[in-house]
C-alpha positions as a printed NumPy array, in Angstrom:
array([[-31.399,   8.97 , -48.686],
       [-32.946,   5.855, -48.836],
       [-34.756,   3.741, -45.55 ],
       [-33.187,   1.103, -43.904],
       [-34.295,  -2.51 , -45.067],
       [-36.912,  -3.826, -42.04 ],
       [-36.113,  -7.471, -41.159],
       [-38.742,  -9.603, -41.684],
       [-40.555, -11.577, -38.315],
       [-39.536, -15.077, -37.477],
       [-41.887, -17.122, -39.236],
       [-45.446, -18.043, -36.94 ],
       [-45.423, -20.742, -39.211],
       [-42.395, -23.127, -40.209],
       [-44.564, -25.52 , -42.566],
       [-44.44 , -22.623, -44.711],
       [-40.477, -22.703, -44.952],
       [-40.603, -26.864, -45.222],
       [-42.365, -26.683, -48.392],
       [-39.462, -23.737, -49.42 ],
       [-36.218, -25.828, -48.532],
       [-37.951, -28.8  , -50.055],
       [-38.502, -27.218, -53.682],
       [-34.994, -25.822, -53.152],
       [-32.712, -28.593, -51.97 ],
       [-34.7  , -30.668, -54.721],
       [-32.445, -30.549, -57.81 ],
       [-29.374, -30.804, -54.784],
       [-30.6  , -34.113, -53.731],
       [-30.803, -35.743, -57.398],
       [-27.289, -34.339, -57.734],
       [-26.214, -36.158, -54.299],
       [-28.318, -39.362, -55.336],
       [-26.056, -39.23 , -59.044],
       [-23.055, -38.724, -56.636],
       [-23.682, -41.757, -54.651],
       [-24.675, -43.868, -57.894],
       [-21.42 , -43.205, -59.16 ],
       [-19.522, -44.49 , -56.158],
       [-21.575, -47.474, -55.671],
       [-20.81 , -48.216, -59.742],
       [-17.336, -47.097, -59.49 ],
       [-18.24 , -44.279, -61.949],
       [-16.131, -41.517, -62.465],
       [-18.373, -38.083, -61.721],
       [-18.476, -36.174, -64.567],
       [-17.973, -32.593, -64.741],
       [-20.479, -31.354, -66.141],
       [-23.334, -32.623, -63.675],
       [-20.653, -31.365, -60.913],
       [-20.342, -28.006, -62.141],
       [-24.186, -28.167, -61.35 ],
       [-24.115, -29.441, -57.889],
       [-21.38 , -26.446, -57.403],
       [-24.514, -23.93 , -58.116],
       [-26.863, -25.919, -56.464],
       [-24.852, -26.306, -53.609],
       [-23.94 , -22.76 , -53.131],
       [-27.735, -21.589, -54.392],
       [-29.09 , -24.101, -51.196],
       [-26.523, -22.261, -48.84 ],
       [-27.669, -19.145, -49.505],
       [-31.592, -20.018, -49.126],
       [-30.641, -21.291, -45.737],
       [-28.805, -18.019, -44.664],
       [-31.114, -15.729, -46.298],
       [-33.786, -17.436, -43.423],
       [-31.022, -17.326, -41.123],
       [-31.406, -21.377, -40.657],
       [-27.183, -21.042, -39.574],
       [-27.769, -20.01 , -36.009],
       [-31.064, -22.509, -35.468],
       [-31.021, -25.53 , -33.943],
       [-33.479, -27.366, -35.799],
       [-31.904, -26.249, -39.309],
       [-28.647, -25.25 , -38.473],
       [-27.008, -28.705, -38.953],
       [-28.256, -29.241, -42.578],
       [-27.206, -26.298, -43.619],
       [-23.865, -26.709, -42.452],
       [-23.892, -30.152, -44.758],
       [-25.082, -28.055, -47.662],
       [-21.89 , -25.583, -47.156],
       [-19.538, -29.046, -46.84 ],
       [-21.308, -30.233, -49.813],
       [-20.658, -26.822, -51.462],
       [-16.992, -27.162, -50.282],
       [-16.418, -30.778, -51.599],
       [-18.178, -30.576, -54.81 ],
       [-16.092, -26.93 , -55.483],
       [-12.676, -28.323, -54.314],
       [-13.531, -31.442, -56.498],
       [-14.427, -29.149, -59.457],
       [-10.994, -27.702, -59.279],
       [ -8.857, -30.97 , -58.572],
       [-10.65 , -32.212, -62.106],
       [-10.12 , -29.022, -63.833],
       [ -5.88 , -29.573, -62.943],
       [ -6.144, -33.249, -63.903],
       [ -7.31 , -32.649, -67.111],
       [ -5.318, -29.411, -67.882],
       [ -2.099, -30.02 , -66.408],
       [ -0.958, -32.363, -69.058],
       [ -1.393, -29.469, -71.745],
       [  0.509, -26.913, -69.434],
       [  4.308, -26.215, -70.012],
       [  5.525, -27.129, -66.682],
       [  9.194, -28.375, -65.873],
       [  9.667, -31.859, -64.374],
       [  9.598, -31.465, -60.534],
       [ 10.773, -34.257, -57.457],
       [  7.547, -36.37 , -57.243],
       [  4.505, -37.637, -59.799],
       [  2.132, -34.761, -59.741],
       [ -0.682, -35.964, -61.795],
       [ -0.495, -38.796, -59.386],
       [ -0.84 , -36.694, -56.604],
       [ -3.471, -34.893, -58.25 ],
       [ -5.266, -38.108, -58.414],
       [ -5.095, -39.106, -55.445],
       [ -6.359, -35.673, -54.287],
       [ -9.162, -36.572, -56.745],
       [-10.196, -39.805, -54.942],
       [-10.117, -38.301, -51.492],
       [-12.303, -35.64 , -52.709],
       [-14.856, -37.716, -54.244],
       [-15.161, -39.997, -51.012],
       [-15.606, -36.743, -49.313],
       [-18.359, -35.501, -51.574],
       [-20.057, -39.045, -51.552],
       [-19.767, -39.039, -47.469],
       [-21.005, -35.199, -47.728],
       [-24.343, -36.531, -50.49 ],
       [-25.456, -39.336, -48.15 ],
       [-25.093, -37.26 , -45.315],
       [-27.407, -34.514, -47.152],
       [-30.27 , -36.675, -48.057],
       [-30.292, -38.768, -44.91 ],
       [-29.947, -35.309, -42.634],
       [-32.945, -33.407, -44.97 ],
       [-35.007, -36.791, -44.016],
       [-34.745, -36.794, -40.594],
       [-35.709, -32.675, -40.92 ],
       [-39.213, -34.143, -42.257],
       [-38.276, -32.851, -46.224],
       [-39.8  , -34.845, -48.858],
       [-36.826, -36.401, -50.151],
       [-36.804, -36.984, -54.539],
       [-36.383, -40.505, -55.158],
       [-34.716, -39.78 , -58.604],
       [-31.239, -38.969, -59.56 ],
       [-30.029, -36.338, -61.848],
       [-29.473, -37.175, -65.435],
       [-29.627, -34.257, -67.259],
       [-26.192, -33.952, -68.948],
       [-24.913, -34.644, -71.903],
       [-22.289, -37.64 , -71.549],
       [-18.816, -36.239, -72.591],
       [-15.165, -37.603, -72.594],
       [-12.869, -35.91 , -69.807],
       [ -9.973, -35.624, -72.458],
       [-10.899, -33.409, -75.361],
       [ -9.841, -35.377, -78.958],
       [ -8.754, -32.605, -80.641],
       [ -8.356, -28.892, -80.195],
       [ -9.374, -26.208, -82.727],
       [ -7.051, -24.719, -84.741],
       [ -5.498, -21.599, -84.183],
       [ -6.059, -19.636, -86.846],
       [ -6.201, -16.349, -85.549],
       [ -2.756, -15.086, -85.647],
       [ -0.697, -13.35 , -83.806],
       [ -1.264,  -9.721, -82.667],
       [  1.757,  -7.412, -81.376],
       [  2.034,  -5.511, -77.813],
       [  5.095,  -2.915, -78.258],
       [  4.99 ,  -3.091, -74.103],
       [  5.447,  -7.018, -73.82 ],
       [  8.723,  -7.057, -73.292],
       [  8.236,  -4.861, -69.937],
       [  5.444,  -7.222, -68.794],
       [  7.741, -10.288, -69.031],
       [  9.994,  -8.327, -66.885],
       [  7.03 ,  -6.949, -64.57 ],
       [  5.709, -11.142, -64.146],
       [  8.744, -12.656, -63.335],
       [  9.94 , -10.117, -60.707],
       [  6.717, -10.485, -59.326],
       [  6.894, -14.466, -59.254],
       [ 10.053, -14.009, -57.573],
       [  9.142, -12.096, -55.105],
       [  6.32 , -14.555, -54.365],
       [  9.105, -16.822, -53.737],
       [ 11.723, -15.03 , -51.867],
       [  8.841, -12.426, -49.605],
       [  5.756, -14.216, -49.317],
       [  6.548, -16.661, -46.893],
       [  4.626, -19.197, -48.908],
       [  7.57 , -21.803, -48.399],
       [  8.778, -21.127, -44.598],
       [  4.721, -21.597, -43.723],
       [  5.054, -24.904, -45.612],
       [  8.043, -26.096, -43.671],
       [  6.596, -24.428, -40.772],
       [  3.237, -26.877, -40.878],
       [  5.098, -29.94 , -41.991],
       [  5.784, -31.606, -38.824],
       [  2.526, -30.069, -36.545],
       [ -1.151, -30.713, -36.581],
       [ -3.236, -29.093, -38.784],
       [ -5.089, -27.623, -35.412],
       [ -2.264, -26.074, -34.021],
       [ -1.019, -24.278, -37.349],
       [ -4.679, -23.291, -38.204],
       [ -5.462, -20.541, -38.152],
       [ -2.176, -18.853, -36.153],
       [  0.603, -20.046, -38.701],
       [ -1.613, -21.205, -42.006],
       [ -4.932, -18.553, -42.318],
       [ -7.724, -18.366, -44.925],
       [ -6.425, -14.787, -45.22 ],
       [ -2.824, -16.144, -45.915],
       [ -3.436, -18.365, -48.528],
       [ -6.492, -16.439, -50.35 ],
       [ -3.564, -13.715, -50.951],
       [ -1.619, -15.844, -52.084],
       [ -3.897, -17.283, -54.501],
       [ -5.393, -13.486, -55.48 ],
       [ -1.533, -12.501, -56.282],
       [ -1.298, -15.611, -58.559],
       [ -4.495, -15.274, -60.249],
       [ -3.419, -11.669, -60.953],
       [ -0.024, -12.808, -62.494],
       [ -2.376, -14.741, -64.83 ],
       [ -4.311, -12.237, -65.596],
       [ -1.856,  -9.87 , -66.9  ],
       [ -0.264, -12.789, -69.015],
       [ -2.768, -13.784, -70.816],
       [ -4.261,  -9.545, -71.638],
       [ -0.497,  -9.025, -72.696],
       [  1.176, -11.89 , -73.576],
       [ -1.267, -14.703, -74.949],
       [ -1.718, -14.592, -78.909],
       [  1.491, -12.019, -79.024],
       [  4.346, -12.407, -81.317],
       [  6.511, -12.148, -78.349],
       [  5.421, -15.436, -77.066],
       [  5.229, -16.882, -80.221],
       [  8.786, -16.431, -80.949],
       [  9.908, -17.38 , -77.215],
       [  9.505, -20.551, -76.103],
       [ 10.379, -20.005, -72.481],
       [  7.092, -17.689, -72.149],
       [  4.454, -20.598, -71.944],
       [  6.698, -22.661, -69.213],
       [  5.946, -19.323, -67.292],
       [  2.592, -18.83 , -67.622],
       [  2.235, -23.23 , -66.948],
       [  3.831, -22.519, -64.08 ],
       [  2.12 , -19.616, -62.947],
       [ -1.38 , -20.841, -63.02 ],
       [ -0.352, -24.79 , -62.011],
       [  0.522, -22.431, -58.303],
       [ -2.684, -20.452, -58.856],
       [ -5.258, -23.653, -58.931],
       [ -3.189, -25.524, -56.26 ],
       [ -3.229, -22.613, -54.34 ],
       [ -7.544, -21.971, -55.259],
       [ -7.308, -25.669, -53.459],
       [ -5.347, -24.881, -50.473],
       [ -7.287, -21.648, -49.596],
       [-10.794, -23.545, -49.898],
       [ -9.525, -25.892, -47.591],
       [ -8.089, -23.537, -45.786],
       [-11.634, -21.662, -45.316],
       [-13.19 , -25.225, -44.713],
       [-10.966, -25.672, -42.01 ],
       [-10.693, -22.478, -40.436],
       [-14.461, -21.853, -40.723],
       [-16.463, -24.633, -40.861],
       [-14.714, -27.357, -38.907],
       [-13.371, -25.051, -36.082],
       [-17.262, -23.667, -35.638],
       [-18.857, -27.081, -35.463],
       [-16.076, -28.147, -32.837],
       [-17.211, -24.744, -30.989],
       [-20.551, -25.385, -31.463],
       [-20.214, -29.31 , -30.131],
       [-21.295, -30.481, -33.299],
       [-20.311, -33.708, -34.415],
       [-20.133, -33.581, -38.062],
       [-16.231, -32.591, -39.256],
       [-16.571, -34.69 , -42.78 ],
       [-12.893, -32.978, -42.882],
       [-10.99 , -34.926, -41.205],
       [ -7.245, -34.382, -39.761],
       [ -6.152, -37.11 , -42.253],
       [ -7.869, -35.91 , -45.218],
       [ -7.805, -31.932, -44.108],
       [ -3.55 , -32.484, -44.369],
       [ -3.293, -35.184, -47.552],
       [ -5.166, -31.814, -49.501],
       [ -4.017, -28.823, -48.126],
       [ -0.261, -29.663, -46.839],
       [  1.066, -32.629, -48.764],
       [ -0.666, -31.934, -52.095],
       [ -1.455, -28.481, -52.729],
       [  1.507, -26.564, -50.551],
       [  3.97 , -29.313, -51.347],
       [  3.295, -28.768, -55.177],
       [  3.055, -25.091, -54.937],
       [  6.537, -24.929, -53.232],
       [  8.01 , -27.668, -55.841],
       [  6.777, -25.514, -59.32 ],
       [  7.715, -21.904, -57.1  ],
       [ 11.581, -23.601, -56.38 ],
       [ 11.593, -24.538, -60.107],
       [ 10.651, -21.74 , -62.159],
       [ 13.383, -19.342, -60.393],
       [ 16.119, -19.899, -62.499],
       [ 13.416, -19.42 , -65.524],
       [ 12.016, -15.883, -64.319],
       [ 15.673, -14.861, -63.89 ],
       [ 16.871, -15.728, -67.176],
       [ 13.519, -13.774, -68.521],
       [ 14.685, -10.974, -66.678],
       [ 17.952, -10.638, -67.769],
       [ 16.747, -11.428, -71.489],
       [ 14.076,  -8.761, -71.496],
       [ 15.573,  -5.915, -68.916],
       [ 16.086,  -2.713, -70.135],
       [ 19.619,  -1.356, -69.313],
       [ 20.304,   2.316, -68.178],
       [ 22.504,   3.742, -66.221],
       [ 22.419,   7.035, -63.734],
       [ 24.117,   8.821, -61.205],
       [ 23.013,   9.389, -57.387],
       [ 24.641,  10.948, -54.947],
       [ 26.137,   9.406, -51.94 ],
       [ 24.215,   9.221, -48.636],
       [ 24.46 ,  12.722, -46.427],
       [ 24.527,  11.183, -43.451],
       [ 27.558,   8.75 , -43.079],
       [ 27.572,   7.877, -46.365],
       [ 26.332,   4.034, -47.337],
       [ 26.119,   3.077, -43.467],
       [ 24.279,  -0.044, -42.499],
       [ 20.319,   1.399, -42.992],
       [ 20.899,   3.067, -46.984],
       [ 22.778,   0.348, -48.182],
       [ 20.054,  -1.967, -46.76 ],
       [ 17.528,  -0.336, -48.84 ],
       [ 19.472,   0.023, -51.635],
       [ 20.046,  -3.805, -51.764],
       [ 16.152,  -4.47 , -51.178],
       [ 15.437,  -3.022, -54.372],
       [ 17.989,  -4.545, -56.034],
       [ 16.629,  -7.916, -54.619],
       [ 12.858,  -6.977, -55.175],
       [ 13.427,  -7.155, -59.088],
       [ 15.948,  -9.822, -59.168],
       [ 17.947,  -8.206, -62.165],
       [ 21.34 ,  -6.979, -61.824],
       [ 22.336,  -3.906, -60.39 ],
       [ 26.234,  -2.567, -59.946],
       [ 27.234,   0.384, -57.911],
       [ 30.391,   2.053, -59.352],
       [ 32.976,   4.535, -58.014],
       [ 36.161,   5.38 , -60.056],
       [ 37.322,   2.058, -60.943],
       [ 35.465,   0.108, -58.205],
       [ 32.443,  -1.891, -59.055],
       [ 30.522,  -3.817, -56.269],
       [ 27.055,  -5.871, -56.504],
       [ 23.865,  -3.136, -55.498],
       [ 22.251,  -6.171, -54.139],
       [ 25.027,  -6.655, -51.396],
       [ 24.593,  -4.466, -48.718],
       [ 27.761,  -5.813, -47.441],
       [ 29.484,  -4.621, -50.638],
       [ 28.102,  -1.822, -50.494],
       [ 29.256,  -0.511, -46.936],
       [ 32.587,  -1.795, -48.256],
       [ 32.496,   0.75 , -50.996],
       [ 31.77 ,   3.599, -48.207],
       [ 35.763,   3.185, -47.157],
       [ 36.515,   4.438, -51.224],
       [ 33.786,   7.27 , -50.393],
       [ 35.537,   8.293, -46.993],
       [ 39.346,   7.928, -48.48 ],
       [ 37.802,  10.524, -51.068],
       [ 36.139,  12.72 , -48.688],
       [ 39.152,  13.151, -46.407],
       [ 41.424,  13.831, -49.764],
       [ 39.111,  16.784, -50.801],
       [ 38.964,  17.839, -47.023],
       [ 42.669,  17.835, -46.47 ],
       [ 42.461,  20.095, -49.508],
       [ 40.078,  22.506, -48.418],
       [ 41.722,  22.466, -44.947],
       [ 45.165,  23.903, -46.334],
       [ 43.656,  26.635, -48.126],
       [ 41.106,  27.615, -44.938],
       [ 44.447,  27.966, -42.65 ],
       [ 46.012,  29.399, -44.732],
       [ 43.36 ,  31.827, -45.395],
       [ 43.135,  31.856, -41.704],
       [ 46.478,  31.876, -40.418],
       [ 46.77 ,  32.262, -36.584],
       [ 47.239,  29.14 , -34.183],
       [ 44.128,  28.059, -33.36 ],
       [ 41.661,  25.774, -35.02 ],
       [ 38.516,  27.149, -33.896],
       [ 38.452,  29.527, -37.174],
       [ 39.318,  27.422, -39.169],
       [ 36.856,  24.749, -38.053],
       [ 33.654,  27.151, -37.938],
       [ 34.903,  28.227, -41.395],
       [ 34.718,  25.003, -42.647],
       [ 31.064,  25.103, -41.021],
       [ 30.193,  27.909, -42.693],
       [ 31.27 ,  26.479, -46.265],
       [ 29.243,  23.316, -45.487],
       [ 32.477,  21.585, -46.054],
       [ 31.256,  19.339, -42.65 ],
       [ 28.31 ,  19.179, -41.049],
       [ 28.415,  18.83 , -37.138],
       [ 26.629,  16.242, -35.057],
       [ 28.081,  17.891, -31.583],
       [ 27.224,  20.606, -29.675],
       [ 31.166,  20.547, -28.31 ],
       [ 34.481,  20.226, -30.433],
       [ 36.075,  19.377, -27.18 ],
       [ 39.558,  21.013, -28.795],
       [ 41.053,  22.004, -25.692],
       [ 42.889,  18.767, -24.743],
       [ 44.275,  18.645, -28.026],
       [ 47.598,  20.231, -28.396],
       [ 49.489,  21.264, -31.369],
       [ 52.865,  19.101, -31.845],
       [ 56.046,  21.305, -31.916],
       [ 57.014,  22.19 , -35.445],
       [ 53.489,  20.955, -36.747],
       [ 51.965,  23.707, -39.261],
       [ 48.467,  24.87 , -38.918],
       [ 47.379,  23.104, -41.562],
       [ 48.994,  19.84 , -40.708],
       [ 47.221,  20.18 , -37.063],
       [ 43.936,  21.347, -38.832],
       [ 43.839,  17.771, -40.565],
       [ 44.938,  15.852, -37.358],
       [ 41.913,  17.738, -35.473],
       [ 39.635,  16.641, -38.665],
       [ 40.743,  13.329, -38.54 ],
       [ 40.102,  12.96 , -34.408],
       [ 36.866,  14.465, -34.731],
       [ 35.814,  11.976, -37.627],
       [ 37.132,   8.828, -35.822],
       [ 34.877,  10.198, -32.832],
       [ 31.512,  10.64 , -34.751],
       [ 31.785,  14.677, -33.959],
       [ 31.496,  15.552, -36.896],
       [ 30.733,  14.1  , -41.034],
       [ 32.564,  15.317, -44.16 ],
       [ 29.635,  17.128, -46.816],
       [ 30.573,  15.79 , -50.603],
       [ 29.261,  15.885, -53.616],
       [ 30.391,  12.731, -54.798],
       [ 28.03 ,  10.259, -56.57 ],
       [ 28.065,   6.894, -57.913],
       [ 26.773,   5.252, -60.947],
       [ 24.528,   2.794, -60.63 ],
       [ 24.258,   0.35 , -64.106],
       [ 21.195,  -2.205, -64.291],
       [ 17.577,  -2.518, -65.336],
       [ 15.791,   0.864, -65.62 ],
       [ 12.413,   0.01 , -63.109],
       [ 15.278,  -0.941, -60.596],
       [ 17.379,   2.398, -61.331],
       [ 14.497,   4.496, -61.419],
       [ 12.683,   3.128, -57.591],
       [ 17.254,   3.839, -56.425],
       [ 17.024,   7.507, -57.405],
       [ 13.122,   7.648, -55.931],
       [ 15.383,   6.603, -52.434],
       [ 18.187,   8.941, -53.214],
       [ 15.926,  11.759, -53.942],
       [ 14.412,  11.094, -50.202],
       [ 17.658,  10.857, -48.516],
       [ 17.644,   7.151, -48.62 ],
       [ 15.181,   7.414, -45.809],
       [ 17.342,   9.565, -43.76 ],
       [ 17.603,  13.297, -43.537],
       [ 21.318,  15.154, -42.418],
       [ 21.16 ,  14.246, -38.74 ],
       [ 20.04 ,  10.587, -39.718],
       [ 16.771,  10.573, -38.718],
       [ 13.86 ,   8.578, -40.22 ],
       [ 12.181,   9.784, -43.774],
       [  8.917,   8.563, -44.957],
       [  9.762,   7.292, -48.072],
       [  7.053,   7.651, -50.568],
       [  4.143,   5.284, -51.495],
       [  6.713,   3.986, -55.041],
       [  8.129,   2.152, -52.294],
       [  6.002,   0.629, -50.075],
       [  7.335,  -2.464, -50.754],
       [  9.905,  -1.834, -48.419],
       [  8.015,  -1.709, -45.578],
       [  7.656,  -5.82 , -45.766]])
């Protein structure tokens, strides 16, 4: 077992750490000093010297935590400008990498001129980052750090828009499973749509201040799962779809993976400044600092009406996309399941039958004889248990002729525990209560037997025990998670209590 690390002393001697954040911050201050040269020029800021002050940035921050310079008053201040430079130059990083890419993406024309957006997000960044840069170098002088009169050159000069692109030679490779991954992406996207809540928190934070809907309504939390579930969905495109014959030969499959990872960086944006937001600029207002280089203005141009207002725009208009894929590459099957015990398709199996249906998207019918109704209904569903009863109390009525006349006698008590005893009903009461129920003159046993049946249905007494099943026609991952439900009672047992459903369907539980 190893021993616990031993923290070092605070330092007897803080010269010692001057000369430290001075060689570090260094190559940081040419970066803000290019920065500011830019601005004063009217220079765009390339990316490649960016992508450097990203590692600088983040390389400084971590110095200055590693010595624990957060909580000190002295230091504390310029490192929290290193973590809004890290922040600016980052978010900038990824507003460039969506100007420049989006025009190559397959994306469908939405209400509004994003790349016009995303430039404007571009220029409020890059005033941030220039505020952030003279704010770093003017902060590390007044903290007695030699400051480096230079500015960083050290890049190669390069044009934003590539000229050409390599050819792809490569060919094409085949993935027998592709088909099922289209299906698996866009049920996923939808779901993203209809569950997340990524567009009710949009309309949510439209008309408030950012500081009442962060964090309570709009967390870092929130969004970074929203970007992680994205940024998966991209993932599994492009290891089983990109290069693939399959998307070769279908040219709906790029517009989904455009749109796709067009949500994915705007969200990346969102949930930085989100964190920025959350973290940075609710501690310094704790702390009664006066540095917030995010401002309300700025802080809601970025996060609500750029990067949620596009995410919401490409989600709303690649939904009639993913459903088309879906019903294109679906696999259809059909099975039987057998009808709820417990009151049939009542208001909580039929729920749960149509949240299945809905968490794919595809499909599904529910059939009975000759009547077909829509598996994602639960309204038609419960409609369909009125068939299911009429068919019940047929086969009953049958079985209750033969029992009395097995029986024979006048009362119904044998011929009601009989029926018990058959499992031709199941009983939910302790007490028939048959003794205020008198036999009409000229009635037959049977004939009262079914009038006694039919009294203690209408009064929830007792159930009618079936076998009857329905079929259930659709895509085969939907058919397969609806007899995973039957097989557990549709999350009921006889009596119509609770069942844990198993962990296929946690999904549910949302």
């Amino acid at each position: 077992m190893s021993e616990k690390p031993v923290f070092p002393e605070i330092a007897a001697d803080v010269h010692d750490f001057d000369e430290l954040a001075e060689c570090r911050c260094a190559m940081l201050v040419r970066l803000c000093r290019y920065v500011i040269a830019c601005a004063e020029k009217n220079e765009t800021i390339q990316r490649n010297p960016l992508s450097v002050y990203v590692q600088e940035s983040r390389r400084s921050e971590e110095f200055f935590d590693a010595y624990g310079a957060k909580h000190n008053t002295y230091w504390g201040p310029f490192r929290e400008i290193i973590a809004a430079a890290k922040f600016a130059s980052n978010v900038l990083y990824m507003a460039l990498h969506l100007k420049y890419a989006a025009p190559y993406y397959h994306l469908f024309p939405v209400e509004g001129d994003f790349l016009g957006a995303t430039d404007s997000a571009v220029a409020i960044l890059t005033d941030l980052l220039v505020d952030v840069s003279r704010a770093l170098i003017e902060t590390g002088r007044k903290a007695g750090l030699t400051i480096p009169t230079d500015r960083y050159n050290e890049f190669c000069p390069e044009e934003e828009y590539p000229r050409f692109f390599m050819p792809w030679d490569t060919g094409t490779r085949t993935n027998p499973d592709a088909g099922r991954t289209v299906v698996n992406i866009a049920t996923a996207f939808l779901n993203q749509v209809e569950s997340s809540g990524i567009i009710g928190t949009f309309r949510a934070v439209q008309e408030r201040s950012l500081q009442d809907c962060v964090p309570d309504l709009l967390s870092e939390r929130q969004l970074r799962r929203y970007e992680n579930e994205f940024h998966n969905l991209q993932a599994i495109y492009d290891t089983a779809l990109t290069g693939t014959d399959t998307e070769r030969d279908d040219p709906d499959l790029p517009y989904l993976r455009g749109h796709i990872t067009a949500v994915f960086h705007l969200l990346e944006i969102a949930t930085a400044v989100g964190h920025y937001q959350e973290r940075h600029v609710r501690f310094c207002s704790d702390e009664g600092r006066p540095r917030q280089f995010l401002a309300e203005d700025r802080a809601r141009s970025l996060l609500v009406d750029y990067s949620l207002d596009y995410v919401v725009r490409y989600l709303d208009r690649a939904r009639a996309l993913c459903r088309t894929l879906l019903q294109r590459y679906a696999e259809i099957a059909e099975i039987e399941v057998p009808v709820p015990t417990y009151r049939g398709f009542h208001v909580r199996p039929s729920s749960l039958v149509a949240k299945i249906v809905r968490h794919y998207g595809t499909s599904v019918t529910m059939e009975l004889d000759d009547e077909i109704c829509d598996a994602a209904s639960a309204m038609d569903i419960i409609r369909l248990n009125e068939k299911i009863y009429a068919i019940k109390r047929r086969r009953l009525a049958e079985d209750v002729t033969t029992v009395a006349e097995q029986v024979k006698g006048d009362d119904l008590m044998p011929v009601f525990l009989r029926l018990l005893e058959e499992k031709k009903i199941v009983l939910y009461s302790g007490n028939l209560y048959l003794e205020d129920f008198p036999r009409v003159e000229g009635e037959s046993l049977p004939e009262y037997a079914n009038r006694g049946i039919a009294r203690l249905l209408a009064t929830g007494k007792i159930d009618i025990r079936s076998d009857i099943h329905v079929t259930l026609h659709g895509d085969i991952r939907v058919l397969e998670d609806l007899r995973i439900l039957a097989t557990h009672g549709y999350g009921e047992d006889s009596m119509g209590n609770n069942v844990t459903l198993p962990a296929d369907l946690n999904y549910l539980r949302r």
